[in-house]
C-alpha positions as CSV (number, residue, x, y, z in Angstrom):
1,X,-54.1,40.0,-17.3
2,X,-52.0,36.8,-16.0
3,X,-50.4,34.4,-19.5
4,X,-50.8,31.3,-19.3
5,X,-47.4,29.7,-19.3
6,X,-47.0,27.3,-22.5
7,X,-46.0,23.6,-22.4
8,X,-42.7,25.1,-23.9
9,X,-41.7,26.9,-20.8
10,X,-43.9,25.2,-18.2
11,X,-41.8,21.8,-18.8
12,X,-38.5,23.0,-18.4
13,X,-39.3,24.7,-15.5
14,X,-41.2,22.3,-14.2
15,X,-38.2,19.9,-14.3
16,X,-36.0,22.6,-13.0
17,X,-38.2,22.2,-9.9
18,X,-38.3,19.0,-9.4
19,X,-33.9,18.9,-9.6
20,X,-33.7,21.8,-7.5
21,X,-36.0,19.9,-5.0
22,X,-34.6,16.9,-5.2
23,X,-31.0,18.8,-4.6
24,X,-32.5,20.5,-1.6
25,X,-34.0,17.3,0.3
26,X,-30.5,15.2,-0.4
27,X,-29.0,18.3,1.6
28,X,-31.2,18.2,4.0
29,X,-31.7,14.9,4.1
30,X,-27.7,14.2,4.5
31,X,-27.0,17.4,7.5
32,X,-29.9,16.2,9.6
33,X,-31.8,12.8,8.9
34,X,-29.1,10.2,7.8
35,X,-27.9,7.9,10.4
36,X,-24.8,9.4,10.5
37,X,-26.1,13.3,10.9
38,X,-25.2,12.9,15.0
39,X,-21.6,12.6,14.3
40,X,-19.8,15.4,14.3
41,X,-17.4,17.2,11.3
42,X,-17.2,19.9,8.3
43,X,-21.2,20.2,7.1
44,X,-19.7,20.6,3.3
45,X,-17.9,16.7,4.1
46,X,-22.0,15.3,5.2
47,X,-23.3,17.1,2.0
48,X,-20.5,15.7,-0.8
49,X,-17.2,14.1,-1.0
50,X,-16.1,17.7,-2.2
51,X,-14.3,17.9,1.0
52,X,-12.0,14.9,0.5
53,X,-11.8,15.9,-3.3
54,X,-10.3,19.2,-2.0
55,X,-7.4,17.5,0.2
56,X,-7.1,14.0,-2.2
57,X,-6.6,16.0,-5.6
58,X,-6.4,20.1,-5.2
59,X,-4.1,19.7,-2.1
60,X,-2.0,16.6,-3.4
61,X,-2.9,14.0,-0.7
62,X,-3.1,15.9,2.1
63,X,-6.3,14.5,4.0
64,X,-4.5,12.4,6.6
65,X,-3.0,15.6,8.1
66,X,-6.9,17.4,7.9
67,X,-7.9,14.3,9.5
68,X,-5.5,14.5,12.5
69,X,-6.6,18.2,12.9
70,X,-10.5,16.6,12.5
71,X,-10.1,14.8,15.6
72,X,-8.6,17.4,17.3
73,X,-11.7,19.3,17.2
74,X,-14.3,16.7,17.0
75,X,-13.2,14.0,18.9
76,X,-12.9,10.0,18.1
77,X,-15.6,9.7,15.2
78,X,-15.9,12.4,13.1
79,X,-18.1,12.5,9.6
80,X,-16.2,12.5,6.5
81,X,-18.5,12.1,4.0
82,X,-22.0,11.4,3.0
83,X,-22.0,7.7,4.6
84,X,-18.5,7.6,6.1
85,X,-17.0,8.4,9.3
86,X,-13.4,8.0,9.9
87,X,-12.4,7.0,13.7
88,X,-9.6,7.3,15.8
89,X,-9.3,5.1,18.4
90,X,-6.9,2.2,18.5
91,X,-8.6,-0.2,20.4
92,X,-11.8,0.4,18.1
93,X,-9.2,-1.1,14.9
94,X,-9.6,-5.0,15.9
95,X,-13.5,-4.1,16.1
96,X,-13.6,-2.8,12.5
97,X,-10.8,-4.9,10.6
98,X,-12.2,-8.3,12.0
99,X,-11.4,-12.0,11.3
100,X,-13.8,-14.4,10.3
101,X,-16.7,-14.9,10.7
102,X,-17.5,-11.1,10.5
103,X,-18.2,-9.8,7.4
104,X,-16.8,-6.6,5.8
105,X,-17.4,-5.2,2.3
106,X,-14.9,-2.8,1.0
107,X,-16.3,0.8,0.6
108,X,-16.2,0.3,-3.6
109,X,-15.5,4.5,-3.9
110,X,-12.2,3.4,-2.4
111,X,-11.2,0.9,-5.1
112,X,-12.1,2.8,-8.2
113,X,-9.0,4.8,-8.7
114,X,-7.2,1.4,-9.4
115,X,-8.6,0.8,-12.5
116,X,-8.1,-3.0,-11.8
117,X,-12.0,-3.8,-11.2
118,X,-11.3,-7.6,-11.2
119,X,-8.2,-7.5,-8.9
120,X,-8.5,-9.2,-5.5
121,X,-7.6,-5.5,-3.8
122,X,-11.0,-4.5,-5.6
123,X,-13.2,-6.9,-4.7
124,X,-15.8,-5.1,-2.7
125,X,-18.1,-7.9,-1.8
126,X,-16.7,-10.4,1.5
127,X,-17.6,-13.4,-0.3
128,X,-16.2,-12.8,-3.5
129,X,-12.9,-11.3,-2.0
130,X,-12.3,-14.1,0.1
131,X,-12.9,-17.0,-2.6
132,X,-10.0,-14.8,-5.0
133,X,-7.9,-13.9,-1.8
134,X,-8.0,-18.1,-0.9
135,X,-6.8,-18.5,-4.5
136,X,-3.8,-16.7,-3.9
137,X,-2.7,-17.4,-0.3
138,X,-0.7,-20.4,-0.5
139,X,1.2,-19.0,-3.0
140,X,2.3,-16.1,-0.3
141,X,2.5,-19.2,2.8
142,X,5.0,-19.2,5.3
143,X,6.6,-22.0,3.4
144,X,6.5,-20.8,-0.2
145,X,8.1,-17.8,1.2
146,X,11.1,-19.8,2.9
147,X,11.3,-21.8,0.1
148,X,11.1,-18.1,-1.9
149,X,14.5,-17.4,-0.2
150,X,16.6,-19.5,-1.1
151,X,16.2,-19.5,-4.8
152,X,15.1,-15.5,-5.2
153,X,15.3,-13.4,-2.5
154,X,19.1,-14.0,-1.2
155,X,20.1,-14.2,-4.7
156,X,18.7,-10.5,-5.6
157,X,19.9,-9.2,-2.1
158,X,23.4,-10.3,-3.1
159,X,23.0,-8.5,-6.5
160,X,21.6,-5.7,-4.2
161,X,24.8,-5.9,-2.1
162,X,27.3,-5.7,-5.0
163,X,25.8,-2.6,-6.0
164,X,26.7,-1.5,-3.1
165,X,29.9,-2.6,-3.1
166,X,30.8,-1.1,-6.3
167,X,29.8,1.8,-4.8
168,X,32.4,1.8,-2.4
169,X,35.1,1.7,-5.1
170,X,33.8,4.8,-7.0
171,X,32.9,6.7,-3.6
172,X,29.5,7.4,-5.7
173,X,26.7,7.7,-3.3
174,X,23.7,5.3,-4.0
175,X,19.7,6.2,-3.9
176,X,18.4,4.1,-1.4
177,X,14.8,4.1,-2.8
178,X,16.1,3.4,-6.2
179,X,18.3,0.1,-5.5
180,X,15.4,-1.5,-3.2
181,X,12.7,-0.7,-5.6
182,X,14.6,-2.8,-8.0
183,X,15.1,-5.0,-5.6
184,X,11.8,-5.4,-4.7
185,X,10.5,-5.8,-8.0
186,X,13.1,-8.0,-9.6
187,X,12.2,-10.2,-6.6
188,X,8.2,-10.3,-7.1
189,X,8.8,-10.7,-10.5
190,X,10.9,-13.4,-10.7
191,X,8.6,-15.4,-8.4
192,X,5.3,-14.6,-9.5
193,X,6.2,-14.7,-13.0
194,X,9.1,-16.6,-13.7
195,X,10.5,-14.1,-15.2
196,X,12.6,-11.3,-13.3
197,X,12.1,-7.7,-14.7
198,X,16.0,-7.2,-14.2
199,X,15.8,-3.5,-12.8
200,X,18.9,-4.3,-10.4
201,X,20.9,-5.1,-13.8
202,X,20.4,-2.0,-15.5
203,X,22.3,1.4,-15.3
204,X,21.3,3.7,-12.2
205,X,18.8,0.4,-11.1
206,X,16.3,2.1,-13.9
207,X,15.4,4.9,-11.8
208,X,12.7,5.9,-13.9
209,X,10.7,3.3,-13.0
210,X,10.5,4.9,-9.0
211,X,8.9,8.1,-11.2
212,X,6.5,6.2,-13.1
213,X,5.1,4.6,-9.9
214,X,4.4,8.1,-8.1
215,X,2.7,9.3,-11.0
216,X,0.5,6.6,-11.4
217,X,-0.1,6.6,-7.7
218,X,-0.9,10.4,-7.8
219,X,-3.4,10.0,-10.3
220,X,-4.9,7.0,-8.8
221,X,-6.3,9.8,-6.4
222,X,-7.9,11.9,-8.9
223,X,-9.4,8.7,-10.7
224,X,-10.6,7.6,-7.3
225,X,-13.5,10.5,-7.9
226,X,-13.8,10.3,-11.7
227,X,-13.2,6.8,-12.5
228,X,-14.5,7.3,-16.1
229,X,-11.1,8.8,-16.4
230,X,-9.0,5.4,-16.1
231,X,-11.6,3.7,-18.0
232,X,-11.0,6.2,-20.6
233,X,-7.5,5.9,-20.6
234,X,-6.9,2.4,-20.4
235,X,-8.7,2.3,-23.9
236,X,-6.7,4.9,-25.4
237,X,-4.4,4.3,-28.1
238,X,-0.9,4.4,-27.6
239,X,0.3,7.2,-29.5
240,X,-2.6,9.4,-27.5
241,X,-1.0,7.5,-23.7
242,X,2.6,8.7,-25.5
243,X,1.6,12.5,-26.1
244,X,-0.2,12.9,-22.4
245,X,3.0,11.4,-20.1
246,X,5.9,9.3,-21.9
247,X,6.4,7.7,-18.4
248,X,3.0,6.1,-18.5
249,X,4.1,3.9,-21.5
250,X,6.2,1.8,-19.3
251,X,3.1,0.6,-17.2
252,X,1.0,-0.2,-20.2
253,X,4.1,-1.9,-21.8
254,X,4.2,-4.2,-18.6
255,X,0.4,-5.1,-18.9
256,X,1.0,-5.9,-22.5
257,X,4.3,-8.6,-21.6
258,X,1.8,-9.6,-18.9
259,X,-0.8,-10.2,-21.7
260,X,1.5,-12.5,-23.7
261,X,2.8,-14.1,-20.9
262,X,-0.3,-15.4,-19.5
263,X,-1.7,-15.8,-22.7
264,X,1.2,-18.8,-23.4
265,X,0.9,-20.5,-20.6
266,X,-2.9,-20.8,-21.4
267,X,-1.7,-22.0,-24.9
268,X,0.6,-24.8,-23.5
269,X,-1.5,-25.4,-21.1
270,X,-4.3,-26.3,-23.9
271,X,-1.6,-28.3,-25.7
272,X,-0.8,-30.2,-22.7
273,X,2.7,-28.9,-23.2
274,X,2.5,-27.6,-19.3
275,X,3.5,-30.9,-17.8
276,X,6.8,-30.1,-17.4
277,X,7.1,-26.8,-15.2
278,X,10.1,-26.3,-13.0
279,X,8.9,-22.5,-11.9
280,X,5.1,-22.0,-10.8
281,X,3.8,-19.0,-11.6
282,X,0.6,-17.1,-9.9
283,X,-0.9,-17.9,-13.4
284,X,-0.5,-21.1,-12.9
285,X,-1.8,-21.4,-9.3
286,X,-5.0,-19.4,-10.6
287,X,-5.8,-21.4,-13.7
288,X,-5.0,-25.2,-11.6
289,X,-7.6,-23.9,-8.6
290,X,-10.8,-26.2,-8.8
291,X,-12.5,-23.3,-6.6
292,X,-12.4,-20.5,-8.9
293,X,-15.0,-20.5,-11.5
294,X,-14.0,-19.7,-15.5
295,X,-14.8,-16.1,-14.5
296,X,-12.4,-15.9,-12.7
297,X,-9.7,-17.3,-14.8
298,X,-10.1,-15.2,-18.2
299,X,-7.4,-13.1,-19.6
300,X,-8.4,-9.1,-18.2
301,X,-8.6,-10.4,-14.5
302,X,-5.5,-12.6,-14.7
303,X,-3.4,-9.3,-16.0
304,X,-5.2,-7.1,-13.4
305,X,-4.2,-9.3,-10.6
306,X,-0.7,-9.2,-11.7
307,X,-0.4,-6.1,-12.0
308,X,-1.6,-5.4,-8.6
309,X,0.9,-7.7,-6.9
310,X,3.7,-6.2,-9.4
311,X,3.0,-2.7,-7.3
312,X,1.6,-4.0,-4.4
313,X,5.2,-6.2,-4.0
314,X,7.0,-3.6,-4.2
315,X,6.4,0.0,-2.8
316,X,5.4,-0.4,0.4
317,X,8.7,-2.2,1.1
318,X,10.9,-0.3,-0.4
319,X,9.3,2.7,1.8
320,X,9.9,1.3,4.8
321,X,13.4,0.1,3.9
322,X,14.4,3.7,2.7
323,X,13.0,5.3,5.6
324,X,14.4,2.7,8.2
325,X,18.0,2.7,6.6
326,X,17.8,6.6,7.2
327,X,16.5,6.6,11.3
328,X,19.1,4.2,11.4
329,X,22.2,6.4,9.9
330,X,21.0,9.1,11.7
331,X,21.5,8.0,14.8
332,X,24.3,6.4,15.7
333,X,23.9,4.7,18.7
334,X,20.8,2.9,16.8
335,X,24.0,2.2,14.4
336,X,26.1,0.7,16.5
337,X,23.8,-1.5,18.6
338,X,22.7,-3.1,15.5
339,X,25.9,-3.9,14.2
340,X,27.1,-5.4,17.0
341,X,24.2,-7.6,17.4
342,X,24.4,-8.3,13.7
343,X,28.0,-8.9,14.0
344,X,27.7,-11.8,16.9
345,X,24.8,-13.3,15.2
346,X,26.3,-13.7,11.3
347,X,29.9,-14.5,11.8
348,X,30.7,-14.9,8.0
349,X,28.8,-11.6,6.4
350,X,28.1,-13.4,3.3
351,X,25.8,-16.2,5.3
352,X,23.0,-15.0,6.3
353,X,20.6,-16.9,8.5
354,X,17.2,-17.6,7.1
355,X,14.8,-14.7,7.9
356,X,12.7,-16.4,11.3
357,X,15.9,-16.9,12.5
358,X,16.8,-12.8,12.2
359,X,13.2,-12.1,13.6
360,X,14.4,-13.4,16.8
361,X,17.2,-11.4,17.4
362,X,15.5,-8.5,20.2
363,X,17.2,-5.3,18.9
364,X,17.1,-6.0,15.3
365,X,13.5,-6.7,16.1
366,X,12.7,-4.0,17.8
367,X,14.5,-1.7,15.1
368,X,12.2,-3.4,12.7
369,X,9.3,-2.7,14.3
370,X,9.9,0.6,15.6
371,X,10.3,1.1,11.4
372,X,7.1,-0.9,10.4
373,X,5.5,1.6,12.8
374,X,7.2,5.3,11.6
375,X,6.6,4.3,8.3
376,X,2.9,3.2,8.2
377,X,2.8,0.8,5.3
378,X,-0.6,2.2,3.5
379,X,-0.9,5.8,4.1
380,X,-4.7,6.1,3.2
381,X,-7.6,5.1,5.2
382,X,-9.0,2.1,4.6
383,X,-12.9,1.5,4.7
384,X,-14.9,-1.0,5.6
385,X,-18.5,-1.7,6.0
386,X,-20.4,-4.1,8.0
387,X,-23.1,-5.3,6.2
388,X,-24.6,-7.3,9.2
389,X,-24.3,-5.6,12.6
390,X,-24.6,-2.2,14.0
391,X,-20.7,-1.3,15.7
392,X,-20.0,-0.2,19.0
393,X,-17.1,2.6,19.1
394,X,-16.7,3.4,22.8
395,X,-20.0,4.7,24.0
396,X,-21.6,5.3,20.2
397,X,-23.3,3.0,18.0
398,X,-22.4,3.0,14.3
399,X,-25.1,2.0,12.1
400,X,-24.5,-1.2,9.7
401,X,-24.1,-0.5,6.1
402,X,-22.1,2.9,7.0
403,X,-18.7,3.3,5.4
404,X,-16.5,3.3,8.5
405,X,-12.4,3.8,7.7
406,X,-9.6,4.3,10.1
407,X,-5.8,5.6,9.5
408,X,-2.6,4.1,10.2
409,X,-1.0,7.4,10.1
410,X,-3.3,8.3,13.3
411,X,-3.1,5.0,14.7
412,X,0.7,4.7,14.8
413,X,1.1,9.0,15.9
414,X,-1.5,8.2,18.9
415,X,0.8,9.9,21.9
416,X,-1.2,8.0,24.5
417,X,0.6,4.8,22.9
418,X,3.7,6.0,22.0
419,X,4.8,9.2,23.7
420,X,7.5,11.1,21.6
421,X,6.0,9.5,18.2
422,X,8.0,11.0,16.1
423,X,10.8,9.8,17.4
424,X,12.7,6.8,16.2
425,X,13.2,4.4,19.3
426,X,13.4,1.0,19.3
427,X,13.4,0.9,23.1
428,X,9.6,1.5,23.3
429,X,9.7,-2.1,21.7
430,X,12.0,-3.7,24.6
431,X,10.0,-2.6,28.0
432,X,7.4,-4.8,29.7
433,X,5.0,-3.0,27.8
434,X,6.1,-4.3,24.6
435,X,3.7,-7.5,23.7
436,X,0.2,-5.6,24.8
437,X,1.8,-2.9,22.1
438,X,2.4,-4.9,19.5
439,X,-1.5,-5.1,19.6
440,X,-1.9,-1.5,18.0
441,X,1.2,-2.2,15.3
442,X,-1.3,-2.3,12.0
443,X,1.5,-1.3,9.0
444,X,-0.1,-4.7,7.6
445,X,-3.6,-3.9,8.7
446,X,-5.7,-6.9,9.7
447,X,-8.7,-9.0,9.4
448,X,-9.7,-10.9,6.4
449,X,-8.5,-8.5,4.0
450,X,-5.1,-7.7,5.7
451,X,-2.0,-7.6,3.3
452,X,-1.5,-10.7,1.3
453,X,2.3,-10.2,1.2
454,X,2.6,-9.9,4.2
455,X,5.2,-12.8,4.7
456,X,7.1,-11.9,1.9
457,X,7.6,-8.2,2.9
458,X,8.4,-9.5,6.5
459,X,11.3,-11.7,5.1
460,X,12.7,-8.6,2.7
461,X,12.7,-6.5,5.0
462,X,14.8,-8.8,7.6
463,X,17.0,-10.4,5.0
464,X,18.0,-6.9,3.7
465,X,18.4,-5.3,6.2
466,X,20.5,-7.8,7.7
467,X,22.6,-8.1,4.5
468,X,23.6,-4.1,4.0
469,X,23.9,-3.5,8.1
470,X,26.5,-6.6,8.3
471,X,28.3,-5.7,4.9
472,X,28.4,-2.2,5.0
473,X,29.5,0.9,7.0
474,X,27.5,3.7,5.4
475,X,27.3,6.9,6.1
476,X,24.0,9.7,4.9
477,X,25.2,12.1,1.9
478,X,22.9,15.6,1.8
479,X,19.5,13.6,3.0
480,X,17.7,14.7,6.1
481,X,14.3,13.9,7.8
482,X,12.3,15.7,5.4
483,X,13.5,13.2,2.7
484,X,11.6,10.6,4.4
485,X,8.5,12.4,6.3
486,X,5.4,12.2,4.6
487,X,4.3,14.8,2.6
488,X,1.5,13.2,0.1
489,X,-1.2,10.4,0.4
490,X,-1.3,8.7,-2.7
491,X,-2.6,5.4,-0.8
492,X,1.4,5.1,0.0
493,X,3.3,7.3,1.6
494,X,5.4,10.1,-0.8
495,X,7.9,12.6,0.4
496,X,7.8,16.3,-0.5
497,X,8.1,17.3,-4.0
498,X,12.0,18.0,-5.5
499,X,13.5,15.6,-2.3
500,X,16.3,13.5,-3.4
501,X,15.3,10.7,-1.6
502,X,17.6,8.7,1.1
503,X,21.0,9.1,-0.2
504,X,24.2,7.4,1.3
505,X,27.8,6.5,0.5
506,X,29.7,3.3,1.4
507,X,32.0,4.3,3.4
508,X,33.7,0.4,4.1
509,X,33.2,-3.5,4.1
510,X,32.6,-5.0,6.9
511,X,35.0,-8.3,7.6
């Protein structure tokens, strides 16, 4: 005779149904009725974001290379994830990273590893981002840049440059990626805050602080999936942020001098002691602008949009500088040709021309670019979502409100752009070809959300450069192309584990 199942059991089971159903439909649901279930890729990447989790986290950022071997297979769009397809096509990129007056969101599962919510890099909504990113601009204009070089910039580089010439006397080679990461950061510092970290001052340039960024940007990947995790973390005490990684002190020490820093110039500002300021900071320019509302001024976004430009300033430069200085060492007719150019066009080394005036020198130029484009900028795809039209990617329609991303990495790699692309040549920047090329150089990306220091990085990188090329006959010590290749995607670019970066010694001063 059948039992009757009791309310005790039939409940639970009941519920263990209806999950177990519910799991079932979202597979099926995801494989072969979403929009995106006629684009081609992994079935496990349609079902979850397992798959990037795999190549993001267990694999140590490796899902740019899984995406090159994607393609490979599947052709120019190729599904990713439950609403994402990443594609690779170049001439697709001005489609997808579009001016005004088309919209794109940000895909928010991109911005979470951050932890900085309210930061204008993690503003998903159009709207929203543009009102903070218009708040910002003129504070990184063409003109506040210029004006940037003459009282920060040169004088750093020079600081920089002395480092380097000490160098020479002890014959002691110098880290590359150490010097211009203090370079970098004293720099944005010193502008945006008034107040210069010092990093160039102190012994070995505070190399410690290059190792504090990488781990922060490796677990940025991690917290990307589980962003309880930063949330949790932020809010731990510091003797608990001490006992997990010692290095991690030195960020949360920063966000609390950022604390205090804002938190007087709100003070004088109440006390209408503010009247007098000689140096403007970006706490300034955010609390003075009519257009933001008092949401947008309080204390937790103001420290979370510093501390985004304090990183954001400064790694993606120094990259490109370490990994340009090292093509350019390596070979040594790149060497030479530069030199002599730099030589005619800065007679006395220790007067360097403004930084527009550099960008129009043709080889320097072209060495520049060719370095913008080896080098990437931001190593991770970037998503986007159009919120308002359906998008045309050769002959296939992407459907609006799908999380659509596409890679630098790929884009600058594309053979059928630039043959031999991993290859250092600044010729390919010198043909005829050169201005309909320059089309599909995206380091900065573009569109509406394209990076905000852009101008400042372009005159670093040309005022740098310029500086230690003209000053300086260097020569590699024990570094070689895998000290600068790409190993890891931690939304930058990071070498192989145990490299030594880009090392060099100063082998002479130039007259």
């Amino acid at each position: 005779m059948a039992t009757i199942p009791s309310p005790a059991t039939s409940v639970p089971l009941a519920a263990g149904i209806v999950v177990l159903a519910s799991i079932v439909y979202t597979i099926v649901y995801r494989i072969y009725l979403s929009p995106l279930a006629r684009f081609p890729g992994p079935k496990v990447a349609a079902v979850s974001k397992a798959y990037q989790f795999y190549f993001d986290v267990l694999k140590a950022g490796k899902l740019p290379f899984e995406l090159v071997r994607l393609h490979e297979r599947y052709g120019p769009i190729v599904r990713i994830g439950p609403n994402e397809v990443h594609v690779s096509d170049p001439d697709f990129y001005d489609i997808l990273y579009s001016s005004l007056p088309s919209r794109r969101h940000k895909d928010i599962f991109a911005i979470d590893g951050f932890g900085l919510a309210q930061s204008v890099i993690a503003t998903a909504n159009h709207e929203h981002h543009r009102m903070r990113r218009a708040a910002l601009n003129p504070f990184f204009s063409t003109q506040a840049v210029a004006k940037l070089e003459q009282s920060v910039t040169r004088p750093r580089i020079d600081d920089a440059c002395q480092g380097l010439a000490k160098a020479f006397e002890t014959g002691e080679p110098v880290d590359i990626e150490v010097l211009t990461l203090a370079l970098t950061t004293d720099i944005i510092t010193q502008y945006a805050f008034a107040k210069s970290y010092g990093y160039l001052d102190r012994p070995g340039y505070a190399p410690e602080w290059a190792e504090v960024l990488r781990g922060a940007a490796q677990s940025s990947m991690l917290f990307r999936y589980l962003p309880f995790m930063m949330k949790l973390l932020m809010s731990s005490p510091e003797w608990l942020i001490n006992l997990i990684d010692p290095k991690l002190m030195q960020l949360f020490n920063i966000k609390a001098g950022l604390e205090e820093q804002v938190k007087t110039v709100m003070s004088s500002r109440a006390a209408g002691e503010d009247t007098k300021q000689t140096h403007r900071t970006i706490f300034h320019e955010l609390l003075d602008n009519p257009n933001l509302s008092p949401n947008e001024k309080t204390l937790p976004r103001l420290v979370e949009e510093a501390q985004i430009i304090i990183t954001a300033g400064s790694t993606t430069t120094v990259h490109f500088l370490k990994c340009t200085t090292y093509h350019i060492l390596a070979n040594k007719s790149i060497l030479t040709r530069l030199q002599t150019e730099l030589k005619t066009a800065i007679p006395d080394p220790a007067v360097l021309p403004p930084s527009h005036v550099l960008e129009r020198l043709p080889y320097f130029a072209a060495v520049v670019k060719e370095g913008f484009r080896i080098n990437d900028g931001a190593s991770s795809r970037l998503a986007r979502v159009a919120p308002d039209t359906d998008l045309l990617c050769g002959e296939q329609t992407i459907q609006r409100g799908s999380s659509i991303s596409m890679s630098t990495y790929l884009q600058h790699r594309s053979p059928a752009l630039f043959p031999d692309p991993e290859t250092f040549d600044p010729e390919r920047w010198l043909g005829p070809d050169a201005a309909n090329l320059e089309r599909y150089l995206v380091n900065f990306s573009k569109g509406t959300r394209n990076c905000l220091g852009i101008n400042l990085a372009r005159s670093e990188v040309f005022l740098t450069l310029a500086a230690v090329f003209r000053r300086f006959d260097m020569e590699l010590w024990e570094t070689g192309r895998g000290d600068v290749e790409m190993a890891h995607d931690f939304f930058v670019p990071y070498t192989k584990v145990g490299s030594k970066g880009v090392r060099v010694v100063v082998k002479g001063i130039c007259a």
